[in-house]
N, C-alpha and C positions, 0 to 999 in steps of 0.2 A: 790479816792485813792484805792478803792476796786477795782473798773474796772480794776485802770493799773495793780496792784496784777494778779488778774488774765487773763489780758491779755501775761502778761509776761510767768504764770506760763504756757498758752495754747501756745506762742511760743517755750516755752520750749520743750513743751511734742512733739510737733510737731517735731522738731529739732532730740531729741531721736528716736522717730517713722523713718525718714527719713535715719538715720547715720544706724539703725537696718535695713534696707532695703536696703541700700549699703551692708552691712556685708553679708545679707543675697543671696541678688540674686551679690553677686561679680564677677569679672571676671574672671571664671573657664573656664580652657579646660583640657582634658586627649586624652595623648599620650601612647599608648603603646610600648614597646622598647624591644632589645634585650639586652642580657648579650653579653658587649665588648663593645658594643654604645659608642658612645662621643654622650651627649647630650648637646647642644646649645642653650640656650633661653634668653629671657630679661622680664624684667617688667618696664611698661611703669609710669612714678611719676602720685601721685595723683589718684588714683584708689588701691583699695584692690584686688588684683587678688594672686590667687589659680590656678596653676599647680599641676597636678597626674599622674603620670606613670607606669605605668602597667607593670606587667611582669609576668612570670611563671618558676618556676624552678623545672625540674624534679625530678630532686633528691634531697638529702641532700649536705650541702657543706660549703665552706669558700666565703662570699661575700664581696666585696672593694668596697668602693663609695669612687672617692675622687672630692670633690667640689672647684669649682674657680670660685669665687664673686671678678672681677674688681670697686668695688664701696666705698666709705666709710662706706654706709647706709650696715645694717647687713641681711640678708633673715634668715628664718625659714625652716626646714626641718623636717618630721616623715616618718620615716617605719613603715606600716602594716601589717598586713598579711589577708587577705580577708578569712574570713569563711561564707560560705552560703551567705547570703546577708547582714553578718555585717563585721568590722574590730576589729582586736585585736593589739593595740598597742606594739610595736617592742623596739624602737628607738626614737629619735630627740635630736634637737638641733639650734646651730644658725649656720651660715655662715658668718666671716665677710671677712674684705678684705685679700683675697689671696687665699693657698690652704685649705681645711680639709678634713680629711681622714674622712673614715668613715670604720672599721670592722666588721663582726659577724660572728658566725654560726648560719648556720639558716634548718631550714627541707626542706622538697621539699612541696610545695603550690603555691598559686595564692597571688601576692603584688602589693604592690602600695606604693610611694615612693610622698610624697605631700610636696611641696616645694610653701612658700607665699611670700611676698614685707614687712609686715609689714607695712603699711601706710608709707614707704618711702616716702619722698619728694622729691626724685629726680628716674631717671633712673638708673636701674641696668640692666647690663651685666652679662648671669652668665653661668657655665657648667657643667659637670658631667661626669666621666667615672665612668662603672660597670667594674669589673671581676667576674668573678664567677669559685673556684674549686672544681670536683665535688669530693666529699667524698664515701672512698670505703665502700661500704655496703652489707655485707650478706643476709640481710633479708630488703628489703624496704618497706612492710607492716606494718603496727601498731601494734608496741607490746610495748605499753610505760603503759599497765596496766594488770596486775596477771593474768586479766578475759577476756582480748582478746587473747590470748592465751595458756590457758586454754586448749580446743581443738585444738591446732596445733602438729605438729609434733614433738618429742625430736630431741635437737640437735643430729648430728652424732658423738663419740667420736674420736680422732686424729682426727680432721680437725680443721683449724684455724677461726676463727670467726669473721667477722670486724663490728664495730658497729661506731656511731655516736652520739655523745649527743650536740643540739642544742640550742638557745637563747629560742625557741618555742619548745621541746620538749627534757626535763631535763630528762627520766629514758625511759630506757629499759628492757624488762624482756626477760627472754630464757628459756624454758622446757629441762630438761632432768630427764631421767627416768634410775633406774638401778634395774638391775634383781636381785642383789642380793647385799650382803654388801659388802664392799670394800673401798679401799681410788679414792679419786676424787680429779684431780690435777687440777688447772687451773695454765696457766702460761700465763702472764697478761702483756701487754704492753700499754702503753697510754699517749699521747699527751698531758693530760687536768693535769691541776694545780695540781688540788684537786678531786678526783672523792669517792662515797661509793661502797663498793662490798658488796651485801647482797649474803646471802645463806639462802633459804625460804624451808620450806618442804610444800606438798597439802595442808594443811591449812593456807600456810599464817603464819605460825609461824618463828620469826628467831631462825635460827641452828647459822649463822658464820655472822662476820661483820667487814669488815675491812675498813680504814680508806689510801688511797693509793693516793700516791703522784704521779706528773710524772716520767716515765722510765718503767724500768723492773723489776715484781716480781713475785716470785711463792707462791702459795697457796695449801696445803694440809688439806684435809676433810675426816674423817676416819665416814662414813656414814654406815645404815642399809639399805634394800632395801626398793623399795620407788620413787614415784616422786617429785622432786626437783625442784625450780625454783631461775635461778643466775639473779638478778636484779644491773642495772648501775643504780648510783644515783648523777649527779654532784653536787659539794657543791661550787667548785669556779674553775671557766671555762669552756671553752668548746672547744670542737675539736674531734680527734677521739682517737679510741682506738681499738684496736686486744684482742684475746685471743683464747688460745687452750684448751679444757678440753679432760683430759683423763682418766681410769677411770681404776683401779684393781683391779681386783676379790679378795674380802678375802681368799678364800677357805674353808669358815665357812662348820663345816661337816653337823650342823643342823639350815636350814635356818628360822625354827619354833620361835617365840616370846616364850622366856624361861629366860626371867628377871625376875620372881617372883617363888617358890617353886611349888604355885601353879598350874600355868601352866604348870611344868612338870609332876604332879601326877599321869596323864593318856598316858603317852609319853613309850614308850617305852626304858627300859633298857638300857643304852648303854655297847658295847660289851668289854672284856675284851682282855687285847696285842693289842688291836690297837688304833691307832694316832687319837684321837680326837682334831678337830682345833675349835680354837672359837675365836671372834672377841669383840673388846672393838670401842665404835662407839658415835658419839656425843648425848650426849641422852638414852645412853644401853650401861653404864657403870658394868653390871653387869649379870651373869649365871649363870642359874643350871643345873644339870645333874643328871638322876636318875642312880643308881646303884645298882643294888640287887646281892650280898656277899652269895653263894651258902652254905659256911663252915667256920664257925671261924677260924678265923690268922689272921696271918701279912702280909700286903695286901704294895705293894710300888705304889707310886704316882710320876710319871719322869715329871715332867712339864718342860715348856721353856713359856720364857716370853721374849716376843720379842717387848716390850715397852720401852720407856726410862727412864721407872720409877717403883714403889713397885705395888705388885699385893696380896694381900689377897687370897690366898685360905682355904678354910675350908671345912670339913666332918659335914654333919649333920645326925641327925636320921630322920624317919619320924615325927616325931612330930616338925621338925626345931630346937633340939636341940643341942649346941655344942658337937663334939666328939675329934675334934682338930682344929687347926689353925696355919697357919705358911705365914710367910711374905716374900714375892720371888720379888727380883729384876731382873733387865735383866739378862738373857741366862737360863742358863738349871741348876736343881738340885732334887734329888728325896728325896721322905717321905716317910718314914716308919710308917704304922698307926695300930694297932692291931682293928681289930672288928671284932663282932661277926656277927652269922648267921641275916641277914635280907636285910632289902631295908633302901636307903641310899640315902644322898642328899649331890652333892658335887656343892660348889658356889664357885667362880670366881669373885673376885670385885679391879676394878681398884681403887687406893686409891687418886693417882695425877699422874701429867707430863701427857706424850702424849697416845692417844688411839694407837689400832694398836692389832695384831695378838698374840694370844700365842696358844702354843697347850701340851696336856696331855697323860699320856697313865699307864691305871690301869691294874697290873699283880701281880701274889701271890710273894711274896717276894722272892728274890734268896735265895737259901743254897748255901755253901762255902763250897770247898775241904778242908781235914783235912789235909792227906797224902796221898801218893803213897807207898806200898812197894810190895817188888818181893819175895812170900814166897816159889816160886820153878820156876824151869826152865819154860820158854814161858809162865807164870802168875802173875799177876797183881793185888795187895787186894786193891780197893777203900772207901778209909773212908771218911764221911763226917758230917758236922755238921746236927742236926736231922732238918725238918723244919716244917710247919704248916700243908702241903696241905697233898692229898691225896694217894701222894707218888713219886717214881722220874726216871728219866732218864738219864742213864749215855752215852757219847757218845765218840768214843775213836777211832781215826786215826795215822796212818805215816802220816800224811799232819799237820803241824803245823796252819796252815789256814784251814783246816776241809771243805777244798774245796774239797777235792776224797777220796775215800777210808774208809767212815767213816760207824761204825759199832755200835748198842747201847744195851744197856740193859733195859728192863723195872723193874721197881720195886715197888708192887702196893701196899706195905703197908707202913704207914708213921712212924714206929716205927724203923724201920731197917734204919741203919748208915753204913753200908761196904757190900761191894759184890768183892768175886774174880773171875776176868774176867780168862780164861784158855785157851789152846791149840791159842795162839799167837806164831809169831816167835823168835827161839831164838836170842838176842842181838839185840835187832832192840828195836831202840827210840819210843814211842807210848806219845801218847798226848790226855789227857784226860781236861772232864769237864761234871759239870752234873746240873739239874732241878731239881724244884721239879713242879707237878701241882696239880689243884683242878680240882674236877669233877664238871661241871656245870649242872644246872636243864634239860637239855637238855642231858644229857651222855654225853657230848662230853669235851674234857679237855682241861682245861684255862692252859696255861704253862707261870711259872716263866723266868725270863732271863733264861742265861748262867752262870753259874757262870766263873770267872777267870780259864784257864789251866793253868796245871801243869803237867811236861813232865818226864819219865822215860824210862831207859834202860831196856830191861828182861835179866833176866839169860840165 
């Protein structure tokens, strides 16, 4: 009884051993093929045979298999894609009777497409057509990671970009570099279901992330200077996609890191009458600006906030403490701030809504005309309200625009309120207005606006 045990169990093992050595040495051949082929073959009943077909495709692209098995018995089919000397599986499926398609995208490599019998027990007839289209591509190098291009060139800004995202190569990354802060557009079209747009700065950190379905969208990034990198990430799909980035200058006046007090300690003053631009940016939601106030007064502050939401500005002392604060929505409005002699910190902090551009400009506060009167023939007494600075300027034309003909007075002490101007023509219209200024550490004089004219006749 033991015997036939294990005679049985050694015809057994035999049996196994033998069907493993079919399997093993089967009947394989490989053809290699072009894209467009009709490929024709069969599989003979009774034998395990493996067919593989080769191919190569330069580019990236949209591939079609469609298969036609005349048989009952059903065949097997895998796409690979050959890396170095192994395969990475693609694709498969069964074949049975009739047609079946077959879709992808895929990159551009080296395939092979293996097609078996299944231990059918009878003959199968069967065939194949490829298409292959190829996909536009800007850059057909590898850039499906942060660190391979790294070292490559930034994109060019206005030009359009075409990319590809495949079965075998889901992301792409793109360099751009910008000189300076400004908003960065891209304007985005794409074929694919579902794709990610990431926005990365040199570290690999995310700035932007959007989540974009198929069609057309546009994208706005109010960035600091800096290299960037836009990365394609498909989440469901694949096919192609375009985009253009383009790119505006802020016109930030100071392109220096000056988000903290500190940073600006050692910075130089900024100058007084003129347009200071500053930029609110993903990440440098906030500025400062040194100021150093030559003379106690009343100092105006004209801001414009060209954001679509509240902007925080505030005076501080050197020591970072409140002197005032006032809350600016979009466009233009000016402060009136009293301080005295020293140095000065003024911040800039976006509170919500969109980043984007404002700009400032510090000058001694205007004085106001009182009156005009004519206390004799061809003369003119101007009075006006006293103001802070160092004294004022009166300017007085026949031109209501103060474009020709204009003539002034200086007046270098800040306590005197009238001056009559004299030897003008008799009866003739004159049009007046006047300043005040401070004298800066330099000699040289910070001047107040204009005030409002005000027009008289002479005697």
């Amino acid at each position: 009884m033991k015997t036939r045990k294990l005679l049985l169990t050694i015809i057994a093992v035999i049996a196994l051993c033998l069907l493993m050595t079919a399997t093993a040495f089967a009947d394989t051949k490989t053809t290699p093929i072009n894209m467009g082929d009709t490929v024709k073959d069969s599989f003979t009943a009774g034998n395990y045979q493996v067919y593989e077909y080769t191919f190569t495709l330069a580019n990236s692209g949209n591939l079609k298999i469609n298969f036609t098995n005349d048989s009952d018995d059903f065949i097997e089919y895998t796409l690979e894609e050959v890396v170095d000397a192994d395969t990475k599986h693609i694709e498969g499926g069964q074949v049975r009777k009739g047609d079946t398609p077959y879709e992808d995208e895929l990159a551009a490599g080296k395939y092979v497409i293996t097609v078996n019998n299944n231990y059918s027990s009878g003959n199968i007839n069967f065939s194949f057509t490829t298409t292959f289209t190829k996909a536009k591509e800007s850059y057909t190098g590898d850039n499906n990671s942060i660190n391979v291009i790294r070292n490559s060139d930034a994109l060019p800004f206005g030009t359009k970009v075409y990319g590809h995202l495949a079965q075998n190569d889901e992301e792409d990354w793109y360099k751009i570099k910008l000189t300076s802060s400004g908003k960065l557009t891209i304007a985005l079209h794409t074929a694919i279901k579902n794709v990610n747009l990431e926005i990365r700065d040199a570290d690999e950190n995310y700035i932007a992330a959007e989540y974009v379905g198929k069609g057309d969208e546009t994208f706005k990034y109010e960035l600091i200077k800096g290299t960037y990198y836009i990365h394609f990430d498909q989440t469901d799909g694949y096919g192609a996609y375009n985009f253009k980035p383009t790119f505006t200058k802020s016109g930030e006046t100071y392109q220096y890191e000056n988000d903290s007090i500190n940073l600006v300690r050692k910075k130089a003053a900024i100058p007084f009458a003129t347009t200071i631009k500053g930029h609110f940016a993903i990440g440098d939601q906030q500025d400062y600006y040194k100021l150093s106030v030559p003379k106690a007064g009343k100092y105006t502050f004209k801001i414009t906030n060209n954001t679509t939401d509240t902007t925080d500005f505030e005076v501080r002392t050197k020591d970072d403490e409140y002197v005032a604060e006032f809350y600016h929505d979009k466009g233009t409005k000016s402060y009136k701030v009293d301080l005295k002699k020293g140095t000065y910190y003024l911040k800039f902090y976006r509170l919500s809504g969109d980043n984007g551009n404002y700009s400032f400009k510090v000058t001694p506060s205007a004085v106001s005309l009182k009156k005009l009167t004519k206390p004799s023939k061809g003369a003119i007494k101007v009075t006006w309200n006293k103001g802070t600075g160092n004294g004022y300027q009166i300017q007085y034309s026949t031109s209501s625009t103060f474009k020709s003909g204009n003539k002034t007075k200086l007046i270098t002490s800040n306590t005197t309120t009238s001056k009559t101007i004299k030897s003008l023509k008799s009866k003739k219209t004159y049009y007046v207005r006047i300043r005040t200024y401070v004298t800066g550490s330099d000699g040289k004089k910070i001047w107040s606006n204009w005030s409002s004219k005000k027009k008289i006749t002479t005697l």
